[in-house]
C-alpha positions as CSV (number, residue, x, y, z in Angstrom):
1,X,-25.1,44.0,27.0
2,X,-22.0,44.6,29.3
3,X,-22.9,42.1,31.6
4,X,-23.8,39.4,28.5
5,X,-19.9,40.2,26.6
6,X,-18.5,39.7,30.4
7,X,-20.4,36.2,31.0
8,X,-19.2,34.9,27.7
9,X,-15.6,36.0,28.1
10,X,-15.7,34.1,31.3
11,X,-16.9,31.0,29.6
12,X,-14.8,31.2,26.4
13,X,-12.0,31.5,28.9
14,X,-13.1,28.2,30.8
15,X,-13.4,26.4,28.1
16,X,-10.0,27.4,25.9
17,X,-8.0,26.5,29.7
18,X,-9.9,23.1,29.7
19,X,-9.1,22.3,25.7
20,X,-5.3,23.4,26.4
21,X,-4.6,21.2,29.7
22,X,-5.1,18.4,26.8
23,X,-4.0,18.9,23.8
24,X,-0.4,19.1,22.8
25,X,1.7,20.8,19.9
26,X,2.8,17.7,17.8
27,X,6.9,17.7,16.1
28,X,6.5,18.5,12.5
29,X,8.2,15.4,10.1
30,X,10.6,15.9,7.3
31,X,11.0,14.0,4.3
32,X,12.9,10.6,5.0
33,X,11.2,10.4,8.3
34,X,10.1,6.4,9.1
35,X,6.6,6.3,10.6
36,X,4.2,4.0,12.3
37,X,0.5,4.5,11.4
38,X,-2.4,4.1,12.9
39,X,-5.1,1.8,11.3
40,X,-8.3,4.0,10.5
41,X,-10.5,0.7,9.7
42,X,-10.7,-2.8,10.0
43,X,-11.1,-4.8,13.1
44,X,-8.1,-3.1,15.0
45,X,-9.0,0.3,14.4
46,X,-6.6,1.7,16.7
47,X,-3.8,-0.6,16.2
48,X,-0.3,1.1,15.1
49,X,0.4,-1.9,13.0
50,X,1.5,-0.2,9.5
51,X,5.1,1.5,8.9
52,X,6.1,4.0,6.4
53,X,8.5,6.5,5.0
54,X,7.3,10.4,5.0
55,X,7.5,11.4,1.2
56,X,6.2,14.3,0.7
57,X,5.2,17.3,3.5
58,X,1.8,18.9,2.7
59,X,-0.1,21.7,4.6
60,X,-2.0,21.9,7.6
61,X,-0.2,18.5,9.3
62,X,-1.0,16.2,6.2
63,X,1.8,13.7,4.7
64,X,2.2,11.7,2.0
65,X,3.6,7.8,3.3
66,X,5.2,5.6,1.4
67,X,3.6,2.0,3.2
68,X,6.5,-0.5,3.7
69,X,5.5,-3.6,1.9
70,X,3.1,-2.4,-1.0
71,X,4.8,0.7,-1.2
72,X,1.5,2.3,-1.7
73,X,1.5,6.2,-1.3
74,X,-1.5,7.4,1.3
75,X,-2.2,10.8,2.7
76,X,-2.3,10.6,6.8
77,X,-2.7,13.6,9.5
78,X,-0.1,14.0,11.8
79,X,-2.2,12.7,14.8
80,X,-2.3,8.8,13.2
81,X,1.7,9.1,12.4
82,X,4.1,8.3,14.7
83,X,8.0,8.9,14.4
84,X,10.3,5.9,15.3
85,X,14.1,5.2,14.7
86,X,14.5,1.6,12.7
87,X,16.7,-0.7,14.2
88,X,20.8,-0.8,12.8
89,X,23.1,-3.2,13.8
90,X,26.0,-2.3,15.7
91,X,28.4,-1.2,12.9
92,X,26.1,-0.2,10.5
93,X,26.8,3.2,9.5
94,X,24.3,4.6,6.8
95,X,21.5,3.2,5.0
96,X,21.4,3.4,1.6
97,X,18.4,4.9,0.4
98,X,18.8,5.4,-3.4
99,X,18.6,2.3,-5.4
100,X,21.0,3.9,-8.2
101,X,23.5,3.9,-5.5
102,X,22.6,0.3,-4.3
103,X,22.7,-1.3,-7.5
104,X,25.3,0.9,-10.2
105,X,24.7,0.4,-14.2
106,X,27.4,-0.8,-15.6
107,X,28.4,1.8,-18.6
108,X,28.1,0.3,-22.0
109,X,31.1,-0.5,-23.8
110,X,32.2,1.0,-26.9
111,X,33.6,-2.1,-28.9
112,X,31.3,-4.0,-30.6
113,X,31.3,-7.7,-29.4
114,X,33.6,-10.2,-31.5
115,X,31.5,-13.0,-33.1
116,X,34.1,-15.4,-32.9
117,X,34.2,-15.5,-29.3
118,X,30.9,-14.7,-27.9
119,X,28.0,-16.7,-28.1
120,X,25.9,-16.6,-31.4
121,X,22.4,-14.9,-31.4
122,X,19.7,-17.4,-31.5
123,X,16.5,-16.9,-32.0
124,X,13.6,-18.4,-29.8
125,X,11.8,-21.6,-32.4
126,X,8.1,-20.7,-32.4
127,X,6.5,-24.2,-31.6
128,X,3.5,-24.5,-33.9
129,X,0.2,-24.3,-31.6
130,X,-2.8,-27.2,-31.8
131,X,-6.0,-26.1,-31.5
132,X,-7.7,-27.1,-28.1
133,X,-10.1,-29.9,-28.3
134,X,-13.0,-29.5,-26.8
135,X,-14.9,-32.3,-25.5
136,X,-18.5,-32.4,-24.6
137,X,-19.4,-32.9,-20.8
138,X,-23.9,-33.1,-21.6
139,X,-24.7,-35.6,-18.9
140,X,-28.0,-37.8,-19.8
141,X,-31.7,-36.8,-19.5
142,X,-33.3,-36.5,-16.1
143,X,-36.1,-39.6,-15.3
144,X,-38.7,-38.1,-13.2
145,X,-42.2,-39.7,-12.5
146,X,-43.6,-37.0,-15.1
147,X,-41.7,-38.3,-17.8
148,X,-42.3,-42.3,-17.3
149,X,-46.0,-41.9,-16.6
150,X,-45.7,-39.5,-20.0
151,X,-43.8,-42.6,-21.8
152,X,-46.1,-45.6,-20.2
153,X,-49.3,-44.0,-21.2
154,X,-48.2,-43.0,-24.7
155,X,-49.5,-45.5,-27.8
């Protein structure tokens, strides 16, 4: 039994050296992070052709991605993301992020509006609507050498 627990140490051993030289300890992401991912299907499988925005950091190396373009939300490992710095112009200090900050609502003003000067409501005439008219489209009967032979031989 000794001898069996020693030969299987020695290959356990061998085998957890030859699975470290390999693998590699991957750089968790934060929130914010931009991404590249790696297509999982398709005819490029293993192109890095999609780019991203980490939105949410679950367990066990999964995040949520926001996709540039579609802004569709998809769950990825951290083996198909990649972390990459956007390009900014020289001069281009921060990017703003938060479209509330991009794009402020104007607060609404307490004084009503003075109908003498501003532009009188109008309302939108309904035009009335015609019924569609339909027209008929049956093409004419088929001739086939059934039918004359039927129509010749007929009294």
């Amino acid at each position: 039994a000794d001898q069996r627990e020693n030969a299987l140490a020695k290959r356990i051993q061998k085998s957890k050296n030859t699975w470290e030289e390999k693998t590699q300890e991957l750089i968790p992401l934060r929130v914010g992070d931009c991404v590249q991912m790696q297509n999982q299907l398709g005819n490029y499988p293993k192109r890095w052709s999609k780019r991203g925005e980490v939105v949410e950091v679950k367990g066990h190396d999964q995040y949520m991605v926001r996709v540039d373009g579609s802004r569709r939300v998809t769950r990825r490992n951290r083996k198909f993301l990649r972390k990459f710095s956007p390009y900014r112009p020289p001069g281009h200090t921060s990017q703003i992020r938060n479209q509330a900050e991009a794009f402020p609502i104007p607060k609404a003003t307490t004084t009503p509006p003075n109908p003498a000067t501003s532009c009188p409501a109008t309302r939108p005439t309904a035009t009335p609507t015609r019924p569609a008219v339909v027209t008929s489209t049956m093409s004419a009967p088929r001739v086939t050498k059934a039918t004359v032979t039927m129509a010749t031989s007929s009294p």
